[in-house]
C-alpha positions as CSV (number, residue, x, y, z in Angstrom):
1,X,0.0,0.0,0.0
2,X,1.7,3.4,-1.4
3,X,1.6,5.6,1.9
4,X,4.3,8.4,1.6
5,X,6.9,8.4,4.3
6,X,10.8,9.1,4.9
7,X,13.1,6.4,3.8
8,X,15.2,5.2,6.8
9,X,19.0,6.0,6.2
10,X,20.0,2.4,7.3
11,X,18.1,0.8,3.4
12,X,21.1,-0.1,0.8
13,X,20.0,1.0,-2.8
14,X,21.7,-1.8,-5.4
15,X,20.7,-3.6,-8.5
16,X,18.1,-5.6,-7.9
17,X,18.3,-9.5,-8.2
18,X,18.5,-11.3,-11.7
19,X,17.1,-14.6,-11.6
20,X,18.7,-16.7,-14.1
21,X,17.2,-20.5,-15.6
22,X,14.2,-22.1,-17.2
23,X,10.7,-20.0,-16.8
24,X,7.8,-18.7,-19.6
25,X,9.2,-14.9,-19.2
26,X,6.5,-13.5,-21.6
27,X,3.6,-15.5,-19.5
28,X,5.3,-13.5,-16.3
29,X,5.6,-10.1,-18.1
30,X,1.7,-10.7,-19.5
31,X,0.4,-11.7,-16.0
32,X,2.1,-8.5,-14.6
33,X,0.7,-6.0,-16.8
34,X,-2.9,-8.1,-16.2
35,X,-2.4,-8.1,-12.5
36,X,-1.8,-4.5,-12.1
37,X,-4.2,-3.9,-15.3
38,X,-2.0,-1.4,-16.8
39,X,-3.6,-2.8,-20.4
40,X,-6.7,-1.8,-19.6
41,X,-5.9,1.1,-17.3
42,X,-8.9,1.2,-14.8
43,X,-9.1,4.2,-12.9
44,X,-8.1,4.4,-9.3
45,X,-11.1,4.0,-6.5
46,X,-13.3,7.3,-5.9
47,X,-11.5,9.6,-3.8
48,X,-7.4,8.0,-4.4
49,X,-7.3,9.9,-7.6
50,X,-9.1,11.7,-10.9
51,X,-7.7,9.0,-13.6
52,X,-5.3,6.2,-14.3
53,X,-1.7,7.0,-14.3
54,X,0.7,4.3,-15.9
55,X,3.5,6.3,-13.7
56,X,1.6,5.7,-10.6
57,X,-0.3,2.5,-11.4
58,X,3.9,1.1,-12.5
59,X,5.2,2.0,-9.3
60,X,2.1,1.1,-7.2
61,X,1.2,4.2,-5.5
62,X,-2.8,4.3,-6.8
63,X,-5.6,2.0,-5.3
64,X,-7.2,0.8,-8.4
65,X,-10.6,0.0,-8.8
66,X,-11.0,-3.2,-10.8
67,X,-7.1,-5.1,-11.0
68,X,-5.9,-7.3,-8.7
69,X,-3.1,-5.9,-7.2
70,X,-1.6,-2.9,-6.1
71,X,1.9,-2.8,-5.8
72,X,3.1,-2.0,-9.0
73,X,5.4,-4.0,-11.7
74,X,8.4,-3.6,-9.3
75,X,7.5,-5.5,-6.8
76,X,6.0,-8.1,-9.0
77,X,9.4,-8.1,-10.6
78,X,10.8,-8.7,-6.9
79,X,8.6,-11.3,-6.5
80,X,9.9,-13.3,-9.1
81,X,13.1,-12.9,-9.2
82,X,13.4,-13.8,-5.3
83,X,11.2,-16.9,-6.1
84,X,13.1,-17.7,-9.1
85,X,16.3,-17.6,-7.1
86,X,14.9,-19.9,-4.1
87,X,13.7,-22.3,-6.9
88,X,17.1,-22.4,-8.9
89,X,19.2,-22.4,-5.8
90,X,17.4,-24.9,-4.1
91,X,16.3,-23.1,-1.3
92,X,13.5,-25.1,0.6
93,X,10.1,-24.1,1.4
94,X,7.0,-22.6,0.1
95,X,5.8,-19.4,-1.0
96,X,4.1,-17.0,1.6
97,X,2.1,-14.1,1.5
98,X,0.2,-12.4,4.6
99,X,-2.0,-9.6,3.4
100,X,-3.2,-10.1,0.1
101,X,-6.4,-7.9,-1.0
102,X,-7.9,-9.1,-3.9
103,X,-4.9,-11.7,-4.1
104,X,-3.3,-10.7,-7.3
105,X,0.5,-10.5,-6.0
106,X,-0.2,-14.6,-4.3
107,X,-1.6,-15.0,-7.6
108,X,1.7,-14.0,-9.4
109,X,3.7,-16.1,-6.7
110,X,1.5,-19.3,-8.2
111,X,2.4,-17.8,-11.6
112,X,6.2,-18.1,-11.1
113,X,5.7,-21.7,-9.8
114,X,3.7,-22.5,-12.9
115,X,6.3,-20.8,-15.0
116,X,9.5,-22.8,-13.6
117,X,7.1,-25.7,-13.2
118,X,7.5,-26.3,-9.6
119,X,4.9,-28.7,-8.3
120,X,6.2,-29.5,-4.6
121,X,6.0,-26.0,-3.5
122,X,2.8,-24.4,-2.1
123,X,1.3,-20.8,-2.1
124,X,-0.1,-19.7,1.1
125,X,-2.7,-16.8,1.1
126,X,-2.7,-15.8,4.6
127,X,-5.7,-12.6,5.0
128,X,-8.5,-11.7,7.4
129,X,-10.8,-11.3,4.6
130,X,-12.2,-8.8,6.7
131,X,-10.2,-5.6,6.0
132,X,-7.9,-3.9,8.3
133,X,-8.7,-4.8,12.1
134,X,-9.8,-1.8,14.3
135,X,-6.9,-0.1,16.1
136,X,-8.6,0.3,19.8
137,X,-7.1,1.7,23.1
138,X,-5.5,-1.5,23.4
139,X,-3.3,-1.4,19.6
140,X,0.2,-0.3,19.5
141,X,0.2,3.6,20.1
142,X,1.3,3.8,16.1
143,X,-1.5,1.9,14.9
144,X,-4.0,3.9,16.5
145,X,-2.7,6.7,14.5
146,X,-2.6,5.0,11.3
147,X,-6.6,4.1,11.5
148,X,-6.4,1.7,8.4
149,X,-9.5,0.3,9.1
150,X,-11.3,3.3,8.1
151,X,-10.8,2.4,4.6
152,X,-12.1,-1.2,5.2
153,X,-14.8,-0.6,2.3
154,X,-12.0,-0.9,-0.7
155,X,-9.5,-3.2,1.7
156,X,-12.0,-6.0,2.8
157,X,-12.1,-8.6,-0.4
158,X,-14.1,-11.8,0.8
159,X,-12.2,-14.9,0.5
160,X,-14.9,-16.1,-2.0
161,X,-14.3,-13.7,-4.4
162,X,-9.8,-14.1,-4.0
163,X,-10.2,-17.9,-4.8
164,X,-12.5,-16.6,-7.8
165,X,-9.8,-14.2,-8.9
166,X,-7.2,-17.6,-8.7
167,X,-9.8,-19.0,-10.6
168,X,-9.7,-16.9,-13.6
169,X,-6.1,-17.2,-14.0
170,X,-6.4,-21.1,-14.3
171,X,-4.2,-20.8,-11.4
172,X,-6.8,-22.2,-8.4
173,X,-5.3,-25.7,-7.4
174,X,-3.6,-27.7,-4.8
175,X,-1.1,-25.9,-4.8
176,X,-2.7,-22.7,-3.2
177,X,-3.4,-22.7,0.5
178,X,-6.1,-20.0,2.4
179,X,-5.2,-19.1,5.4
180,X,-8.2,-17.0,6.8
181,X,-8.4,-15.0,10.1
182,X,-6.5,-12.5,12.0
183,X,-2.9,-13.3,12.4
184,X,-2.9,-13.2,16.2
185,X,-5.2,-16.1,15.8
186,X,-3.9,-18.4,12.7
187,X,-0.1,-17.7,12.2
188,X,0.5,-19.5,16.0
189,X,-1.1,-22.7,14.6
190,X,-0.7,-22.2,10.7
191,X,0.3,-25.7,9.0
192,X,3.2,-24.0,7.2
193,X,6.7,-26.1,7.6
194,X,9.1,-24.1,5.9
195,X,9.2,-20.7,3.9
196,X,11.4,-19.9,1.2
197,X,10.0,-16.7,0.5
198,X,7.8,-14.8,3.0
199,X,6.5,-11.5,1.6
200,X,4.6,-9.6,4.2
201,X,1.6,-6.9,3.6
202,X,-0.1,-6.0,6.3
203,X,0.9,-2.7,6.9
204,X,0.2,-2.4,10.3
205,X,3.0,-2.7,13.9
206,X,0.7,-5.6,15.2
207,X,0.3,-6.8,11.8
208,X,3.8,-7.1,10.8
209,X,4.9,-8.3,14.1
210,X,2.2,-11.2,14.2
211,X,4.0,-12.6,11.0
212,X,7.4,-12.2,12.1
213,X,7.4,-13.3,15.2
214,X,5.1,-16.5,13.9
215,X,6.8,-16.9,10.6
216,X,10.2,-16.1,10.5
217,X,12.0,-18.8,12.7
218,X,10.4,-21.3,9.4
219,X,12.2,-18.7,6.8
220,X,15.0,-21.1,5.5
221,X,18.5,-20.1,5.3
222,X,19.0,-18.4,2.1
223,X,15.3,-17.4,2.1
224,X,13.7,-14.2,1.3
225,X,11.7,-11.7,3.4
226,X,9.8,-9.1,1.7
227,X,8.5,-6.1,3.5
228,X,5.7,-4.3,1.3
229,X,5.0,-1.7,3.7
230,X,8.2,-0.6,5.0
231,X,7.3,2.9,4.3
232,X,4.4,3.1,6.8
233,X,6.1,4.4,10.3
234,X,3.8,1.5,11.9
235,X,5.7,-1.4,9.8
236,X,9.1,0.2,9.6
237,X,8.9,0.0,13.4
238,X,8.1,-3.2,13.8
239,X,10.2,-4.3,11.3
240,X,13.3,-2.5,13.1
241,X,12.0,-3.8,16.6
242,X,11.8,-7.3,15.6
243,X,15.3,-7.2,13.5
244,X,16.9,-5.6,16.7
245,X,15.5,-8.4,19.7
246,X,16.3,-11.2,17.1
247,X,19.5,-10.1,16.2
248,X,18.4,-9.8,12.2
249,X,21.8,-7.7,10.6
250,X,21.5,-8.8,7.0
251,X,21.2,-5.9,5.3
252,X,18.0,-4.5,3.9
253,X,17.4,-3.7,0.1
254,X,15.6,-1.0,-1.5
255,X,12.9,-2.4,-4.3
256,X,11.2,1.0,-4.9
257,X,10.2,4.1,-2.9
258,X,7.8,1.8,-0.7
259,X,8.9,-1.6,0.0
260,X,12.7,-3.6,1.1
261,X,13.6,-7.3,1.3
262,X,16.4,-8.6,2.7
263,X,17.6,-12.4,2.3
264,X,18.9,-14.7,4.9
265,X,22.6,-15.9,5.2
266,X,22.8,-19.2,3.9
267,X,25.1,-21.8,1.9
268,X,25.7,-21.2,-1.5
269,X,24.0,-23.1,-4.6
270,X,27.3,-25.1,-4.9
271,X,27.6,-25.9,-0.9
272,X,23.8,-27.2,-1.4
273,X,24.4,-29.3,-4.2
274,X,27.7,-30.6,-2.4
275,X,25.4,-31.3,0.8
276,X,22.6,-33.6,-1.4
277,X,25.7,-35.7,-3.0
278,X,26.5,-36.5,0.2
């Protein structure tokens, strides 16, 4: 979610990934520009804007009305090229999204399986379904000022209507795993073994703080964490919080004005492939 906000000082700015190996690269690009629906160019929702804009809608700073994602084609291009690199390298564990709207950025993870044609990996669509929760007395002090869940009438997308948006993509299958409720309440318990990339979205301290603490000790060595809302005080905070008690140094890594990632240490492709001979 494109929220304006002072970069921290302490995000490295470098090239971006290159994923290298098999893959359908013009069924990616095509699924992009129909996830993001910079073919047809909807309009952003009443209110977020007067008309599409291929410079906003590209870099995902507009809340559109009809496509099913809005983070832009950067971070769809992170997306694959961290998945591509966990599939070529060998890094174990399945795809993970928590926060996911109308679903079109899991969508695109189930894409890049599809594209390599990975079928022992899952995709794991972790959401309320519900929208933002209500930041009470009770939330984190910077939660309470970010009020998110005032704009639960565009951010609440019904779990019926994400599987039919898989659906139309030929991409709903046993492969893709719901995961509905509040994180507080499902992440504890969820069924996930390991994570090779975990790309969070919930742009909220709680939020982002839920899926760490649950979800990070399963992030494999080598994997990737991906921080969509890094830009929002509330998830920069908790991101920094949660890097700081854990002792999380590897360095963080710019992927547009709004989001980071940063990858775990872990043994090269080589190392790995020496490992399995033995």
């Amino acid at each position: 979610m494109a929220v304006a906000a002072r970069w921290d000082d302490d995000v490295t700015l470098v090239s971006p990934l290159t994923a290298h190996g098999a893959g359908n690269e013009d069924y990616l690009d095509l699924m992009k520009r129909i996830l993001t629906n910079t073919i047809y160019q909807d309009p952003p929702v009443s209110g977020t804007g007067a008309a599409f804009d291929g410079d906003q809608r590209a870099t995902g700073q507009d809340w559109p009305t009809v496509a099913h994602t809005m983070v832009g084609l950067a971070r769809l291009d992170n997306v694959q090229e961290c998945a591509a690199t966990a599939i070529m390298e060998g890094v174990p564990g399945d795809l993970v999204e928590t926060g996911v709207w109308r679903g079109g950025t899991s969508i695109f993870m189930r894409a890049v399986l599809r594209a390599y044609g990975v079928t022992d990996r899952l995709v794991w669509v972790c959401d309320s379904f519900e929208g933002m929760p209500v930041s009470g007395p009770d939330s984190h002090p910077s939660d309470q000022e970010t009020r998110l869940h005032l704009a639960n009438a565009v951010l609440a997308v019904p779990l019926e209507q994400v599987r039919a948006n898989f659906g139309v993509y030929g991409l709903l299958d046993d492969q893709v795993r719901f995961l509905k409720g509040w994180f507080r309440d499902t992440l504890p318990t969820a069924p996930i073994e390991r994570i090779a990339v975990l790309r969070l979205d919930g742009d909220l301290y709680e939020s982002t703080m839920d899926a760490l603490d649950n979800l990070y000790p399963k992030v494999s060595p080598g994997g990737f964490v991906i921080i969509d809302d890094y830009q929002i005080p509330a998830c920069r905070a908790a991101v920094h919080d949660y890097r700081a008690a854990h002792g999380v140094t590897a360095p963080l890594t710019r992927i547009d004005q709004w989001a980071v990632f940063w990858r775990l240490p872990g043994p090269t492709l080589e190392e790995r492939r020496d490992e399995e001979r033995r």
